[in-house]
C-alpha positions as CSV (number, residue, x, y, z in Angstrom):
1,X,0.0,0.0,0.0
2,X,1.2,3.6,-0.8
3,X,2.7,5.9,1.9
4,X,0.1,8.7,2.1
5,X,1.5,12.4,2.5
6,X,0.8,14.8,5.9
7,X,3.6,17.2,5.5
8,X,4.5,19.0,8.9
9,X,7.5,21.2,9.4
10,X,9.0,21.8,12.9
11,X,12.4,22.7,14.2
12,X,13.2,20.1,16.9
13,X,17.0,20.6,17.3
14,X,19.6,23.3,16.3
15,X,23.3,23.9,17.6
16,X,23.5,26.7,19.7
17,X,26.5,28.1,17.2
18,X,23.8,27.9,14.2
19,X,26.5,26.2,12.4
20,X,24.1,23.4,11.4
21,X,20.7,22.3,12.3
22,X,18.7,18.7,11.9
23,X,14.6,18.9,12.0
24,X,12.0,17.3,11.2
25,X,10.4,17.9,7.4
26,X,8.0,15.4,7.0
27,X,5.9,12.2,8.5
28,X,3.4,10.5,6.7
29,X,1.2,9.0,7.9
30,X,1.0,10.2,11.3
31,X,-1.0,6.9,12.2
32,X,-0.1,3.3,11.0
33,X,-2.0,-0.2,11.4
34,X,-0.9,-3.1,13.0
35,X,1.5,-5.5,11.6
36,X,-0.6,-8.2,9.4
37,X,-4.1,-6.2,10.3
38,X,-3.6,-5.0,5.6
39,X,-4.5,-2.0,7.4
40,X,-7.9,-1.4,5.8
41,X,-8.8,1.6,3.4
42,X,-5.9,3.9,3.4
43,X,-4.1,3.2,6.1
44,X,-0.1,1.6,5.8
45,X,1.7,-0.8,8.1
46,X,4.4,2.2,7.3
47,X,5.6,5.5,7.9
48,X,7.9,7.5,6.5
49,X,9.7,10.0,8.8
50,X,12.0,12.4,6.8
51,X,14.5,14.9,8.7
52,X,16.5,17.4,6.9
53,X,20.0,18.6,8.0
54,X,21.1,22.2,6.9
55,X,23.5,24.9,7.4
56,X,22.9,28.3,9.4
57,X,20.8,29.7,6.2
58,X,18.7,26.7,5.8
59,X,20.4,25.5,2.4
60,X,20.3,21.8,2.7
61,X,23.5,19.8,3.5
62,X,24.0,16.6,1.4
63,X,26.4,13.4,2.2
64,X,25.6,13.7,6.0
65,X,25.0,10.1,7.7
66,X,22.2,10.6,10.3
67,X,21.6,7.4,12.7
68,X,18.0,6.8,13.6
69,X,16.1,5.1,17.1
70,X,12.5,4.3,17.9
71,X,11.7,5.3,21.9
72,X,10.1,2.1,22.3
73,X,10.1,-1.4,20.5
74,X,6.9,-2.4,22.4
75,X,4.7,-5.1,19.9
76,X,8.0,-5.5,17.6
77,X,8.0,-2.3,16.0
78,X,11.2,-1.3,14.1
79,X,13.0,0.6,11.5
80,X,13.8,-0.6,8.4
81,X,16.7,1.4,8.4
82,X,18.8,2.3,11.1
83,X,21.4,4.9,9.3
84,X,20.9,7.1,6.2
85,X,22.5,9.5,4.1
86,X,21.5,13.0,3.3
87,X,20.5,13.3,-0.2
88,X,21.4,16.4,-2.1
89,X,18.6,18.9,-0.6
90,X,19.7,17.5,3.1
91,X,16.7,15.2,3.1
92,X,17.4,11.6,5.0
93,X,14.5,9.2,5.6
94,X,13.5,6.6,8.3
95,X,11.1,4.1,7.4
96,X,8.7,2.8,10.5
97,X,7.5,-0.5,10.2
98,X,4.4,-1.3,12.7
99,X,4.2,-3.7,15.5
100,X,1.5,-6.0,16.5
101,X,0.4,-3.6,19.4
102,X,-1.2,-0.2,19.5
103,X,1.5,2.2,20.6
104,X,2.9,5.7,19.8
105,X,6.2,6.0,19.3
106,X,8.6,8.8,17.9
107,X,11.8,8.6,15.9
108,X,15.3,10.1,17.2
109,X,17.7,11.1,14.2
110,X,21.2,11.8,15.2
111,X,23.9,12.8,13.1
112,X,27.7,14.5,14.3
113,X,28.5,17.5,12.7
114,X,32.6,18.4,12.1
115,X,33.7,20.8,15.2
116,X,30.4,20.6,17.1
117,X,29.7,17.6,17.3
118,X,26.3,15.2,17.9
119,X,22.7,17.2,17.3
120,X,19.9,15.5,17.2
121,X,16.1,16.1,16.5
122,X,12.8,13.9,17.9
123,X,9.8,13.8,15.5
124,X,6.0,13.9,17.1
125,X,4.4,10.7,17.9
126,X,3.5,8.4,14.9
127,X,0.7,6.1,16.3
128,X,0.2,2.4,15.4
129,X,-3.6,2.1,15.7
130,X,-5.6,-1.1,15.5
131,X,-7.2,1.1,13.0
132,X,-11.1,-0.3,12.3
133,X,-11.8,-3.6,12.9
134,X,-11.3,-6.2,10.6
135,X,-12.4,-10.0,10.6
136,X,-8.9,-11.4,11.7
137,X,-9.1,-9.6,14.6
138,X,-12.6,-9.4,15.8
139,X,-14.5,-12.3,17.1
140,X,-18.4,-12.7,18.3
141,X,-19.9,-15.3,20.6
142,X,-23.2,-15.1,21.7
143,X,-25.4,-18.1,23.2
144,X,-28.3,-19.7,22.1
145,X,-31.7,-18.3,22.6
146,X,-33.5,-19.7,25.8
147,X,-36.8,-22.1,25.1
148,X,-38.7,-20.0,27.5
149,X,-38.2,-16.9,25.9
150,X,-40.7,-17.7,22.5
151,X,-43.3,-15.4,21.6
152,X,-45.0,-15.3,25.1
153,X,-45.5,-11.7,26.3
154,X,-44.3,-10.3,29.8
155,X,-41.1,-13.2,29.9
156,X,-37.6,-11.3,30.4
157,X,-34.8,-13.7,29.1
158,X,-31.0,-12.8,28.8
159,X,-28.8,-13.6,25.9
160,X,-25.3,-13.1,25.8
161,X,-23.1,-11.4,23.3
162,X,-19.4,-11.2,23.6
163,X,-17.1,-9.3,21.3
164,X,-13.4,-9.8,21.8
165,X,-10.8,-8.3,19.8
């Protein structure tokens, strides 16, 4: 399925000496599905998190490795990639695959820059959401209807319905 596109733009990190700066550029989706749920209409079990690293007037710096973590791992989310290189424009993506729990989590980028050394930027949350329910994942029991409880007026019976997900 095709990573959709919420661009959001948001200065996270910058080196006091304005030297150089990393931030966030983009993240889309801001919500993924769980792992093996096919996510339902529109909705990825991926995320793209893009950063951008740039000099003190914002002109994009290529060839710069940035290193990327995930605050949690809870349900077996991960990245697919753990390091990237700044393209020309200073753009460097992290690809978030989604666990089998519902969870947010954010993304860390860190990259060290000649003479001042590690900066780093944290992206907003990116939620994995079990999303709408969908026939793997959602189960229904009920019990049988009572004999009693016919067509007779005035007779209160109980039935049981039990939805689990």
């Amino acid at each position: 399925m095709p990573l959709r596109s919420i661009w959001a733009l948001a200065v996270l990190a910058a080196v006091a000496a304005r030297r150089a700066k990393l931030f966030l550029s983009a993240r889309r989706p801001t919500t993924i599905a769980l792992k093996g749920s096919g996510g339902g209409t529109g909705i990825s079990e991926q995320a793209a998190v893009v950063f951008k690293v740039t000099d003190s007037t914002d002109i994009g710096i290529g060839g710069q490795d940035v290193s990327f973590s995930l605050s949690t791992d809870l349900g077996g989310i991960d990245l697919q990639n753990t390091t990237g290189t700044s393209d020309a424009q200073g753009n460097v993506t992290a690809i978030v695959n989604s666990g089998t729990l519902p969870t947010p989590v954010r993304v860390e980028a860190t990259t060290v820059v000649p003479q001042l050394g590690e900066i780093f930027a944290l992206s907003p949350v990116l939620n994995v959401s079990s999303g709408v329910p969908v026939d793997s994942r959602f189960n229904i029991f009920y019990t049988a209807p009572q004999d009693e409880c016919g067509d007779l007026a005035g007779i209160t019976c109980t039935q049981l319905l039990i939805i689990g997900l």
